[in-house]
C-alpha positions, 0 to 999 in steps of 0.5 A: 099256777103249779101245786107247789107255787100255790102252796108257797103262797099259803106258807108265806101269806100268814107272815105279813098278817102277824107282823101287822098284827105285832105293829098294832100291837105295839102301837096300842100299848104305847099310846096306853102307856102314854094316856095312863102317864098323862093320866096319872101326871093330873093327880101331880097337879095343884088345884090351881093348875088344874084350875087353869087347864079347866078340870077339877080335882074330882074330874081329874081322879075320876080321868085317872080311874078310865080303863085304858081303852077309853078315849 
């Protein structure tokens, strides 16, 4: 390989790794998104629904209280 065929290659390598990083990026907030709405969408619940689905209104708050990393 040639001095300049390897520095192109160092120019460009760094491209890819920030568009990947920009994906996942995007993923992480979107499912974030969707945990805290359907987080949130609990305390919309009647006790009886929530009975139904098996959580109390306890259970329920303290879900909506989770950080947004938590699974």
């Amino acid at each position: 390989m040639t001095i300049d065929a390897i520095r192109s290659q160092a120019i460009r390598a760094p491209v890819f790794p920030v568009r990947s990083l920009l994906r996942r990026t995007v993923r992480v907030y979107r499912i974030w998104v969707m945990k805290r709405r359907t987080r949130y969408a609990l305390l919309d619940l009647t006790d009886a629904q929530l009975e139904d689905i098996g959580i109390s209104r306890s259970e329920a708050r303290r879900e909506v209280a989770k950080s947004f990393y938590w699974n």
